[in-house]
PDB file of N, CA, C and O in Angstrom:
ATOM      1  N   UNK A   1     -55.514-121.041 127.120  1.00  0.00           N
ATOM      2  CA  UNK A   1     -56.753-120.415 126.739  1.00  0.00           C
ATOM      3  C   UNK A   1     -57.384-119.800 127.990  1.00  0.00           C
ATOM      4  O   UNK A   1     -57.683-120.454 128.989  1.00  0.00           O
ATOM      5  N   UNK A   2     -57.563-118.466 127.842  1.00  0.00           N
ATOM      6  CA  UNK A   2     -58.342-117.921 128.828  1.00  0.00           C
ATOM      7  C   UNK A   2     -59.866-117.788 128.795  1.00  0.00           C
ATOM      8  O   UNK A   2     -60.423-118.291 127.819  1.00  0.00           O
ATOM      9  N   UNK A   3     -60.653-117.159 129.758  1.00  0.00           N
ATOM     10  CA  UNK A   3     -61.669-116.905 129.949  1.00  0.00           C
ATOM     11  C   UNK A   3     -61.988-116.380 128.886  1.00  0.00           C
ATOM     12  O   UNK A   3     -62.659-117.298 128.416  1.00  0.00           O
ATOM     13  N   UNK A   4     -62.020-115.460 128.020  1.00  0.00           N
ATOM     14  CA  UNK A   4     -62.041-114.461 127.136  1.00  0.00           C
ATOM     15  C   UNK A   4     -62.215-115.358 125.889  1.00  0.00           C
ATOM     16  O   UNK A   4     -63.045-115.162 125.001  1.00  0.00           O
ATOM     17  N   UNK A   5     -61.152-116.558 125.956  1.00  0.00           N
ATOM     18  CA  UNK A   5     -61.094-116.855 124.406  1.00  0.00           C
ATOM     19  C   UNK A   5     -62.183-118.154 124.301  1.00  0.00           C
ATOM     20  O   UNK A   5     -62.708-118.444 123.226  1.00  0.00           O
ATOM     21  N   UNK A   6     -62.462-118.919 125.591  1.00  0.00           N
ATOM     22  CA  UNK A   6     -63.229-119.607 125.886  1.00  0.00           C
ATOM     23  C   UNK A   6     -64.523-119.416 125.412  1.00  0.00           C
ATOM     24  O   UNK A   6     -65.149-120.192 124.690  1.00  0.00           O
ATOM     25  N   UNK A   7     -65.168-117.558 126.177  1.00  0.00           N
ATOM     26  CA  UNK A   7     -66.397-117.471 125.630  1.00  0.00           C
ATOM     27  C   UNK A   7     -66.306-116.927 124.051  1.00  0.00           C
ATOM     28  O   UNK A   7     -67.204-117.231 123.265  1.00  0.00           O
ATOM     29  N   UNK A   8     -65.178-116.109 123.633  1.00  0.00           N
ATOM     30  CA  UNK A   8     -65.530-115.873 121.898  1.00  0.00           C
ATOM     31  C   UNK A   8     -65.786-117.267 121.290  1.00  0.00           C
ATOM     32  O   UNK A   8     -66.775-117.410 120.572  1.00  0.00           O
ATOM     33  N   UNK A   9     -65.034-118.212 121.510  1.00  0.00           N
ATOM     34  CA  UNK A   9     -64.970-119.962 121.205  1.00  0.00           C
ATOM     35  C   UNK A   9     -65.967-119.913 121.160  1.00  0.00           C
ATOM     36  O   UNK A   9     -66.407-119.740 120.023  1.00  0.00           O
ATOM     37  N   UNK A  10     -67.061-120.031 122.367  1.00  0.00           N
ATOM     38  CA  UNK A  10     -68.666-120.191 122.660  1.00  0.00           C
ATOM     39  C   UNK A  10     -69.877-119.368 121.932  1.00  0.00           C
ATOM     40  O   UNK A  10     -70.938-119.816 121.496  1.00  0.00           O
ATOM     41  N   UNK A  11     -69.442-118.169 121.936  1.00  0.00           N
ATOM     42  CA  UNK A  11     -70.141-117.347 120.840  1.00  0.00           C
ATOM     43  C   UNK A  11     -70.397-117.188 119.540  1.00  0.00           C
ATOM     44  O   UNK A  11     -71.347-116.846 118.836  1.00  0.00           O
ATOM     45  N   UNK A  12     -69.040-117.610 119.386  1.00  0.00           N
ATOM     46  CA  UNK A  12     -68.459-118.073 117.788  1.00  0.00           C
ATOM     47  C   UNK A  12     -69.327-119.272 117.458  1.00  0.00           C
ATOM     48  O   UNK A  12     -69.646-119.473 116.287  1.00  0.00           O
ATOM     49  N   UNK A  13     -69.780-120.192 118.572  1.00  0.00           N
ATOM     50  CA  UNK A  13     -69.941-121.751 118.053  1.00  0.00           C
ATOM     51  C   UNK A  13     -71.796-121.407 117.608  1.00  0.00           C
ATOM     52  O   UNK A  13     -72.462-121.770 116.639  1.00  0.00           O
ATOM     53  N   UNK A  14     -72.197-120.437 119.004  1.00  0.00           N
ATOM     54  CA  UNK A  14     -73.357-120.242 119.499  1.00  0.00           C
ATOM     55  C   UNK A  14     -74.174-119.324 117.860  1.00  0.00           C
ATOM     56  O   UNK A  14     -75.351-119.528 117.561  1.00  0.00           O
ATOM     57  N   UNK A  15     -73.438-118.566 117.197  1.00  0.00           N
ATOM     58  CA  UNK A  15     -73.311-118.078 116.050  1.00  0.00           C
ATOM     59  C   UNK A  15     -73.244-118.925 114.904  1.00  0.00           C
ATOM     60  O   UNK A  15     -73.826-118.652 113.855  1.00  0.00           O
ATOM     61  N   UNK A  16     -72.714-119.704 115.035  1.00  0.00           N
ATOM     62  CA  UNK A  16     -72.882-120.887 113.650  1.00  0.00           C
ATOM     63  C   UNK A  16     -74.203-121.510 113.889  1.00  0.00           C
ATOM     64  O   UNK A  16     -74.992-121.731 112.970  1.00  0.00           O
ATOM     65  N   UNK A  17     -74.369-121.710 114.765  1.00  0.00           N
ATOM     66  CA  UNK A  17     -75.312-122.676 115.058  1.00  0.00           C
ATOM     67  C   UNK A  17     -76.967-121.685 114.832  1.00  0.00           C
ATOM     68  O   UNK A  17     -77.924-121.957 114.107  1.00  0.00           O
ATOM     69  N   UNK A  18     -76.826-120.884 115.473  1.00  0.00           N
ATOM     70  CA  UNK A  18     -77.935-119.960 114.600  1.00  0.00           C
ATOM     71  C   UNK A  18     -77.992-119.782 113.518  1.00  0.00           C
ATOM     72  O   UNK A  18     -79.121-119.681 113.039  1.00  0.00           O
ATOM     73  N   UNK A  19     -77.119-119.692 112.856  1.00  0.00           N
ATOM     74  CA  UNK A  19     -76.858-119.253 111.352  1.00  0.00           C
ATOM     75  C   UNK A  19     -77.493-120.601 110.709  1.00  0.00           C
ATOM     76  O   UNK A  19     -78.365-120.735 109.850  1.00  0.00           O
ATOM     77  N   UNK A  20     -76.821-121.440 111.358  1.00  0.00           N
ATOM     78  CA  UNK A  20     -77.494-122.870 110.831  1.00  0.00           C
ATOM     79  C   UNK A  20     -78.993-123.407 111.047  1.00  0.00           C
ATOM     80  O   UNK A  20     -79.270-124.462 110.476  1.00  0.00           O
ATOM     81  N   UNK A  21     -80.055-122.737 111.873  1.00  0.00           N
ATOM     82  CA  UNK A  21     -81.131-123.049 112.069  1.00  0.00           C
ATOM     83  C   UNK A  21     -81.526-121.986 111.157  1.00  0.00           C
ATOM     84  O   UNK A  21     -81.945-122.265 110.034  1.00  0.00           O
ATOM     85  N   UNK A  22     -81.393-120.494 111.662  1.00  0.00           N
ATOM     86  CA  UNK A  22     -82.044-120.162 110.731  1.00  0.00           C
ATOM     87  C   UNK A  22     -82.365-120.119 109.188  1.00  0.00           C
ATOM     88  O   UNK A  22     -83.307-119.552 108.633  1.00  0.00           O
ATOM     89  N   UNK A  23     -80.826-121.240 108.353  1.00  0.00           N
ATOM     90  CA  UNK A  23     -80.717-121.825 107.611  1.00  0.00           C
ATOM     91  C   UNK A  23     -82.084-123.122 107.142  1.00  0.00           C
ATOM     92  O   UNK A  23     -82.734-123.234 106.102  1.00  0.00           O
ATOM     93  N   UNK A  24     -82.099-123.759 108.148  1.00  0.00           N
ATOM     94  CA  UNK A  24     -82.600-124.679 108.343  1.00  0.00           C
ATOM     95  C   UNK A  24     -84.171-124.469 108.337  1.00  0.00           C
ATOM     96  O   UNK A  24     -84.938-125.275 107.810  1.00  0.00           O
ATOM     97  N   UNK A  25     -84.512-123.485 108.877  1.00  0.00           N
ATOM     98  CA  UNK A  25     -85.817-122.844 109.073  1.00  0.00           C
ATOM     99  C   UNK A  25     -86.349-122.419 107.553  1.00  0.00           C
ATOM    100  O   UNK A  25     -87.373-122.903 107.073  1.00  0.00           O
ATOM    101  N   UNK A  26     -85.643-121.599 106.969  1.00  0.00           N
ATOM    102  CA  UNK A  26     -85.804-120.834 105.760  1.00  0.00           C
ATOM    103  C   UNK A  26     -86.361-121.867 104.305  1.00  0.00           C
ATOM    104  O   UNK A  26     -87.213-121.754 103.423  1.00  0.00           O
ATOM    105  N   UNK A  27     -84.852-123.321 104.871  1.00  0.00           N
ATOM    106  CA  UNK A  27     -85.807-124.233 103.803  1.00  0.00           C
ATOM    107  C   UNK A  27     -86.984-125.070 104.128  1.00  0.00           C
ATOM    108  O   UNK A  27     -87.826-125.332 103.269  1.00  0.00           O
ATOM    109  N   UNK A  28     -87.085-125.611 105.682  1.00  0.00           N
ATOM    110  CA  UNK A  28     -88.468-125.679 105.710  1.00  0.00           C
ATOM    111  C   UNK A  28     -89.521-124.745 105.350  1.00  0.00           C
ATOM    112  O   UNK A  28     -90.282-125.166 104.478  1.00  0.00           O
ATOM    113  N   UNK A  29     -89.699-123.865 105.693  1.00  0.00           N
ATOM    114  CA  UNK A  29     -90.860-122.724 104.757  1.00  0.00           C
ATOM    115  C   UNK A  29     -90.636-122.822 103.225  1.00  0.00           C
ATOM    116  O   UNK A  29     -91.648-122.511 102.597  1.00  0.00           O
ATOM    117  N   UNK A  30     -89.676-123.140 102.535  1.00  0.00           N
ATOM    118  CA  UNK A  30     -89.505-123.312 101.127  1.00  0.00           C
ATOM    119  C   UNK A  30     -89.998-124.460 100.381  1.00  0.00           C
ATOM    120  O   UNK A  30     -90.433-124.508  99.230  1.00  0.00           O
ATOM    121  N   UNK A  31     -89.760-125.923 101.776  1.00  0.00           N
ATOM    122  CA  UNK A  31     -90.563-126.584 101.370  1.00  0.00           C
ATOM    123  C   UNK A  31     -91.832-127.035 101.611  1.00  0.00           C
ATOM    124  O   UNK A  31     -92.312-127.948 100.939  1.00  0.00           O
ATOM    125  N   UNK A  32     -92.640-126.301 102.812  1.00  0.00           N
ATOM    126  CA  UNK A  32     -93.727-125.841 102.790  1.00  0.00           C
ATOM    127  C   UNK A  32     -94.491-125.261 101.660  1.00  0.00           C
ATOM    128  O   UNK A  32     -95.676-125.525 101.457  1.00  0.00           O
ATOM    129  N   UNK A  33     -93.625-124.290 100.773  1.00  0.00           N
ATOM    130  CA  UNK A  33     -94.393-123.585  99.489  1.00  0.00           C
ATOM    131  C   UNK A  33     -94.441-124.294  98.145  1.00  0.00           C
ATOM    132  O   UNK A  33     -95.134-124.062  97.154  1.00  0.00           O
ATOM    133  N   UNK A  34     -93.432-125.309  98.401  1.00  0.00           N
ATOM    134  CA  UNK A  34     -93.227-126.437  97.006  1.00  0.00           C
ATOM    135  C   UNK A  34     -94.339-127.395  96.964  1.00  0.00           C
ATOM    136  O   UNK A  34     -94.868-127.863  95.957  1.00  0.00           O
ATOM    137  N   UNK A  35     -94.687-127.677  98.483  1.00  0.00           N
ATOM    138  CA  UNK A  35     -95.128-128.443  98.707  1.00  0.00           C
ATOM    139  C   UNK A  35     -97.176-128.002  98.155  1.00  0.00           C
ATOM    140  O   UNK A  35     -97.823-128.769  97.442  1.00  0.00           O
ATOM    141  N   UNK A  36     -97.607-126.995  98.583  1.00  0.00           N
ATOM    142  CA  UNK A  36     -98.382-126.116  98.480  1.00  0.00           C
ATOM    143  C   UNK A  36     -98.694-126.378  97.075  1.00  0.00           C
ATOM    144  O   UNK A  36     -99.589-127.150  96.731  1.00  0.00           O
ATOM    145  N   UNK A  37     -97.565-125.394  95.856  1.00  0.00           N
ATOM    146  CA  UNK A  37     -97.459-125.670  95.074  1.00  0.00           C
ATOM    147  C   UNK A  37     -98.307-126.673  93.966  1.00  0.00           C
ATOM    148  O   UNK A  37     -99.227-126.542  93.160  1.00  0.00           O
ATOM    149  N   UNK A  38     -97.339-127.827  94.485  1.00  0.00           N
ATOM    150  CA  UNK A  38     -97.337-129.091  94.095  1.00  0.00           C
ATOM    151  C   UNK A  38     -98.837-129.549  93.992  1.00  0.00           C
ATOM    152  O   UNK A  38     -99.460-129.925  92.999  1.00  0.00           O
ATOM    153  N   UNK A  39     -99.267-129.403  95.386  1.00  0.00           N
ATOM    154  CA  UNK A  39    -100.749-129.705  95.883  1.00  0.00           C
ATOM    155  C   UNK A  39    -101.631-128.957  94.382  1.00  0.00           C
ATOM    156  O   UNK A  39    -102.186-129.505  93.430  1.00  0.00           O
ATOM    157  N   UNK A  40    -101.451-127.659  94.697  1.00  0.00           N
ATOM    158  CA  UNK A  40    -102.285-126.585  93.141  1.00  0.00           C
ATOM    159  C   UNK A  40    -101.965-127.229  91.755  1.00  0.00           C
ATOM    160  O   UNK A  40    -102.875-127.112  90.935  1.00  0.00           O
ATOM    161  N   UNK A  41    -101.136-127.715  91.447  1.00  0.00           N
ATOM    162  CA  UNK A  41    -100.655-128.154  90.152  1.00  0.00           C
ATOM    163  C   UNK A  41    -101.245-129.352  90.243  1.00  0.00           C
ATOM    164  O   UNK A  41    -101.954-129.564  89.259  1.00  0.00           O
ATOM    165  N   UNK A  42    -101.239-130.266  91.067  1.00  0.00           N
ATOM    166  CA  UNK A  42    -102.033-131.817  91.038  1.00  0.00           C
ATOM    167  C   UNK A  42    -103.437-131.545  90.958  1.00  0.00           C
ATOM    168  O   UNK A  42    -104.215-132.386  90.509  1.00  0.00           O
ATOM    169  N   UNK A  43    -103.888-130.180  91.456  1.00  0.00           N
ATOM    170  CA  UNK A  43    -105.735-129.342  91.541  1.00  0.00           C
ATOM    171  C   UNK A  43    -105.783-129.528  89.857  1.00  0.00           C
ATOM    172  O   UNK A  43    -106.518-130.265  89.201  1.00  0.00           O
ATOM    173  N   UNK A  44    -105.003-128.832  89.516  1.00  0.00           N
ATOM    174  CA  UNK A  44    -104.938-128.238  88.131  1.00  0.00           C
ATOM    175  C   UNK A  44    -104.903-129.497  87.276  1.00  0.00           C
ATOM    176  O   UNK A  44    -105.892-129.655  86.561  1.00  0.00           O
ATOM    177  N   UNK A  45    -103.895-130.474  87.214  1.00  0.00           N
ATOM    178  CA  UNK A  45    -103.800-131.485  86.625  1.00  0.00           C
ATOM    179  C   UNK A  45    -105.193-132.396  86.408  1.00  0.00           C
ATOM    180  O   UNK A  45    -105.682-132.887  85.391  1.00  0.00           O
ATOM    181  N   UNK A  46    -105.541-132.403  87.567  1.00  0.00           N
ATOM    182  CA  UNK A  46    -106.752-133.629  87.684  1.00  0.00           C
ATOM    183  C   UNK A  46    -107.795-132.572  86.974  1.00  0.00           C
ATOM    184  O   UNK A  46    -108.534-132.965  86.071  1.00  0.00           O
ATOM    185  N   UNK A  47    -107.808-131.607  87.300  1.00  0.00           N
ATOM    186  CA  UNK A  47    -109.173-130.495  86.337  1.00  0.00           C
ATOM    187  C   UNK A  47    -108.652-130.931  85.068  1.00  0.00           C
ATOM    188  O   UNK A  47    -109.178-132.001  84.761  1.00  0.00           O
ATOM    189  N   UNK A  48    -108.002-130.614  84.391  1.00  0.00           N
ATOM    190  CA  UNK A  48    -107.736-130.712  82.746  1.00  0.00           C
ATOM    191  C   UNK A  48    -107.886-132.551  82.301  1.00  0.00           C
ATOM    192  O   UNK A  48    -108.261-132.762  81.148  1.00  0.00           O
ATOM    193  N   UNK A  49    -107.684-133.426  82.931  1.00  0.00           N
ATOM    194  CA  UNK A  49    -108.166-134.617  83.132  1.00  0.00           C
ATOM    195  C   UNK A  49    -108.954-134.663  83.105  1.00  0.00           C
ATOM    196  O   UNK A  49    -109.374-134.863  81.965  1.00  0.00           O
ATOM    197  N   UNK A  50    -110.176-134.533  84.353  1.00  0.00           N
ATOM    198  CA  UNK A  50    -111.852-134.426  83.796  1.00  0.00           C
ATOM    199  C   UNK A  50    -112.187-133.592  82.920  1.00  0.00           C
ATOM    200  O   UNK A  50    -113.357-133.810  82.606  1.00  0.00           O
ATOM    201  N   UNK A  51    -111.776-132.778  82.386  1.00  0.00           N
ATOM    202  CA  UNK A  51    -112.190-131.947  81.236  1.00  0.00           C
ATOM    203  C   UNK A  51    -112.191-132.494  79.905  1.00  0.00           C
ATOM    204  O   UNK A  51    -113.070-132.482  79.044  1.00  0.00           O
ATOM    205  N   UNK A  52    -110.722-133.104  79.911  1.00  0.00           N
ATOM    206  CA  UNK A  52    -110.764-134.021  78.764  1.00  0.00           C
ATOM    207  C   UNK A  52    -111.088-135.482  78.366  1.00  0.00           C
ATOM    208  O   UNK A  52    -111.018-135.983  77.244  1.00  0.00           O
ATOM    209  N   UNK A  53    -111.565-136.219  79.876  1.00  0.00           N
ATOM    210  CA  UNK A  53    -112.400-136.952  79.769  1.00  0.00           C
ATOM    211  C   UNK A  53    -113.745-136.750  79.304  1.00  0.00           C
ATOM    212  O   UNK A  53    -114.281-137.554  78.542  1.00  0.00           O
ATOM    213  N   UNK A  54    -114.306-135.726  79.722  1.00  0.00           N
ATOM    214  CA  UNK A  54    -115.423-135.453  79.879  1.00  0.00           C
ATOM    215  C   UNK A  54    -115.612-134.844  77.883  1.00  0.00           C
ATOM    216  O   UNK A  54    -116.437-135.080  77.001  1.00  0.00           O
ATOM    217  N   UNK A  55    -114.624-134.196  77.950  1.00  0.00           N
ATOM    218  CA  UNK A  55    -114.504-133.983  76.285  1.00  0.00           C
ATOM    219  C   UNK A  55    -114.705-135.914  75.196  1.00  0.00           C
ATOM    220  O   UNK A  55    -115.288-136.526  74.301  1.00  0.00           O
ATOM    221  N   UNK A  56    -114.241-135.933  75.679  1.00  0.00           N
ATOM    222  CA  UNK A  56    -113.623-137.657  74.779  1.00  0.00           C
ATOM    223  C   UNK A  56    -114.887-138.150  75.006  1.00  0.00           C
ATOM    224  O   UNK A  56    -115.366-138.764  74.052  1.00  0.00           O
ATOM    225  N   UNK A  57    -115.665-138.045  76.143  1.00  0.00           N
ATOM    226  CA  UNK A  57    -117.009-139.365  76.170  1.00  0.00           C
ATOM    227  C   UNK A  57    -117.714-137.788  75.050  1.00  0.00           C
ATOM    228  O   UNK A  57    -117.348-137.945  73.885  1.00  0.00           O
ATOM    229  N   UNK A  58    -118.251-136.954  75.170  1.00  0.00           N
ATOM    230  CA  UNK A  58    -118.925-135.779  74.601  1.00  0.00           C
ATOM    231  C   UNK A  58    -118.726-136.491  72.970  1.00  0.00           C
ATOM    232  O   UNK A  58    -119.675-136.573  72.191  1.00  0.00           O
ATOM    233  N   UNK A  59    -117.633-136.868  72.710  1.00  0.00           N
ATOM    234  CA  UNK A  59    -116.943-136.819  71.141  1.00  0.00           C
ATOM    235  C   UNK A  59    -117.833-138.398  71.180  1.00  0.00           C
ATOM    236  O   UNK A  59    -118.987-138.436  70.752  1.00  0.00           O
ATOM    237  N   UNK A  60    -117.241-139.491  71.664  1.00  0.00           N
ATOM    238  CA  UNK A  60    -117.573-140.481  71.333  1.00  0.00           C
ATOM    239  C   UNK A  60    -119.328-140.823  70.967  1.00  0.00           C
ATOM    240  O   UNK A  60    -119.820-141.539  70.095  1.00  0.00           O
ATOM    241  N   UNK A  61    -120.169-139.720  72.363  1.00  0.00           N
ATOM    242  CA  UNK A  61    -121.315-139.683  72.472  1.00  0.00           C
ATOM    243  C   UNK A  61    -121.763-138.626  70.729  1.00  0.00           C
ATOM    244  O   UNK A  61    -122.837-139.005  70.261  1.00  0.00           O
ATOM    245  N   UNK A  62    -121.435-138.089  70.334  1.00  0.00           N
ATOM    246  CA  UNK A  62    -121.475-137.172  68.872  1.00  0.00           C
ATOM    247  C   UNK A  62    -121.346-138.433  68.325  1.00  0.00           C
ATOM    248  O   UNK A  62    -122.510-138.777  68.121  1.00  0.00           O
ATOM    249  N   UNK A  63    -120.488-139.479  67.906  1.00  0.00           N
ATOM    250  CA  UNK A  63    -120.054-139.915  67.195  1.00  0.00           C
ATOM    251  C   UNK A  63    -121.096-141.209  66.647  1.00  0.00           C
ATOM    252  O   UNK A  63    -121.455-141.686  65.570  1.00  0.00           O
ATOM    253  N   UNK A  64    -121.373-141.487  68.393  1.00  0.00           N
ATOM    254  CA  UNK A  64    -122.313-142.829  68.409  1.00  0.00           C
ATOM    255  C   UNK A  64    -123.867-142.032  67.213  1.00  0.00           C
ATOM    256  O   UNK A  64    -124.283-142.639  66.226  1.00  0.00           O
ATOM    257  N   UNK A  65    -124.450-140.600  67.687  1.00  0.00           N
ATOM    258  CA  UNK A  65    -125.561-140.001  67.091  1.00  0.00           C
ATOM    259  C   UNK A  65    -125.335-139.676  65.422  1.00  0.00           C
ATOM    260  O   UNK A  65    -126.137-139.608  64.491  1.00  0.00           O
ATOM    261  N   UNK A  66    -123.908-139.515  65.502  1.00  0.00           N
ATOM    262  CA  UNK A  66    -124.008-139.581  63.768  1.00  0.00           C
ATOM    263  C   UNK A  66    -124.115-140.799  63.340  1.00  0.00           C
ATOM    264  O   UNK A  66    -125.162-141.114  62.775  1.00  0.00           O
ATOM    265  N   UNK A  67    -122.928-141.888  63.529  1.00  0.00           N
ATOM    266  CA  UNK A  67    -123.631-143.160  63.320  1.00  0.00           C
ATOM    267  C   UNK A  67    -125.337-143.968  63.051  1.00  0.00           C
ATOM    268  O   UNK A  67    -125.946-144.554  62.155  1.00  0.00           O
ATOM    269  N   UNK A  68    -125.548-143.508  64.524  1.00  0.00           N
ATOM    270  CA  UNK A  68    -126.896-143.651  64.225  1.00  0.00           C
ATOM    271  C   UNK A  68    -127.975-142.649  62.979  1.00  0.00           C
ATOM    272  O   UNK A  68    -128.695-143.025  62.054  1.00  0.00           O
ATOM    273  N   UNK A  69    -127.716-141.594  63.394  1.00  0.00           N
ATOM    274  CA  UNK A  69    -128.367-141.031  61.829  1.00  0.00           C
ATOM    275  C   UNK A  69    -127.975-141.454  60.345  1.00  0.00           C
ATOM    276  O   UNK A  69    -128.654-141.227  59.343  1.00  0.00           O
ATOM    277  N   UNK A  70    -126.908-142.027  60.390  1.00  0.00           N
ATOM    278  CA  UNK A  70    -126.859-142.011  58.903  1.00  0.00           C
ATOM    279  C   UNK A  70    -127.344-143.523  58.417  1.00  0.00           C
ATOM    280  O   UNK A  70    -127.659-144.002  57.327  1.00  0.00           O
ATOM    281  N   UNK A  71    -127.204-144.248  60.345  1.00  0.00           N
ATOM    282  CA  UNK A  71    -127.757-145.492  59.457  1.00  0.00           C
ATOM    283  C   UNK A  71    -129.875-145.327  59.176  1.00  0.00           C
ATOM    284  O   UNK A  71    -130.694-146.007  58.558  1.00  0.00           O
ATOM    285  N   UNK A  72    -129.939-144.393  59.802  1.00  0.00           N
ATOM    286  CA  UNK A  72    -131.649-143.905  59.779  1.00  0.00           C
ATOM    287  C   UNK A  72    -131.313-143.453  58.096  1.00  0.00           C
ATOM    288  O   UNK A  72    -131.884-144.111  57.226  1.00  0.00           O
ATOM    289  N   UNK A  73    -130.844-142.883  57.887  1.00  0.00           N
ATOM    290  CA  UNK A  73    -130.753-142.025  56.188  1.00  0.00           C
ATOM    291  C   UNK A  73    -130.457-143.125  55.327  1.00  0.00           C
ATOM    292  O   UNK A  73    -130.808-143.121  54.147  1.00  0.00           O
ATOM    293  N   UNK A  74    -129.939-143.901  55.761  1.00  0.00           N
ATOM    294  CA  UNK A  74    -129.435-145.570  54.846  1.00  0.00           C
ATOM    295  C   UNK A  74    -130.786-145.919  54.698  1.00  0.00           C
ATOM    296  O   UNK A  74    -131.329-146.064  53.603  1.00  0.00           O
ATOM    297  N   UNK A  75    -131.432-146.079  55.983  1.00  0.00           N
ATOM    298  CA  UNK A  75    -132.844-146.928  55.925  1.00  0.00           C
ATOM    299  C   UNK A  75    -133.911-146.618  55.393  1.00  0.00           C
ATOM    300  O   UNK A  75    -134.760-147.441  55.052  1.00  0.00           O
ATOM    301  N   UNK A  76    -134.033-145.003  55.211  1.00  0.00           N
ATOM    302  CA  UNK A  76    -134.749-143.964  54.594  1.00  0.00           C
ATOM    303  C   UNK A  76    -134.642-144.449  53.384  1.00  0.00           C
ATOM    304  O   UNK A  76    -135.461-145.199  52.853  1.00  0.00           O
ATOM    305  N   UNK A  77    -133.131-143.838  52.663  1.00  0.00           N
ATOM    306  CA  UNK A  77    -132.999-144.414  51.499  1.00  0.00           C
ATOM    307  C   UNK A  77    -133.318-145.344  50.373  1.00  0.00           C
ATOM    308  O   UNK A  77    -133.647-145.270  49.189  1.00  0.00           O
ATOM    309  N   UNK A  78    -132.973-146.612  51.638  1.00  0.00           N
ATOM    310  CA  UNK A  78    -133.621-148.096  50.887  1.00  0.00           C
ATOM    311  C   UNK A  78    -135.001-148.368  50.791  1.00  0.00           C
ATOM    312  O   UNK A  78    -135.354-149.257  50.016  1.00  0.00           O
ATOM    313  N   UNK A  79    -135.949-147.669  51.535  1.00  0.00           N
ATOM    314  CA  UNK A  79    -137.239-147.292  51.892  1.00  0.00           C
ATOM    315  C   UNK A  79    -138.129-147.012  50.612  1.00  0.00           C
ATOM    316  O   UNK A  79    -139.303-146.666  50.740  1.00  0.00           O
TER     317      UNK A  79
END
């Protein structure tokens, strides 16, 4: 092996090895954006959660006021 084939050897290696970071690079930023993502969708998730909490006590709170009126209209009634 000469000089010549030594450094293509080296260039060749020096070439994978870039190829391989900038590999490497490309999916870190990819999972940087999943990650991002992820974060917005858990935003989103927990909003529709309090929403529909906030719906469910709304319903229960309706529910408790009809109750109560009709037992006022019962009492009316028997009145």
């Amino acid at each position: 092996m000469n000089i010549e084939d030594i450094q293509n050897t080296i260039e060749g290696m020096l070439a994978v090895q870039r190829g391989l970071q900038e590999s490497q690079l490309k999916l870190q930023e990819s999972q940087i954006k999943l990650h991002d993502e992820q974060l917005k969708l858990n935003q989103a998730l927990e909003q529709l959660l309090n929403l529909h909490i906030t719906h469910e006590i709304k319903h229960i709170d309706y529910e408790e006021r009809l109750l109560q009126l009709t037992r006022r209209i019962e009492n009316l009634e028997k009145n």
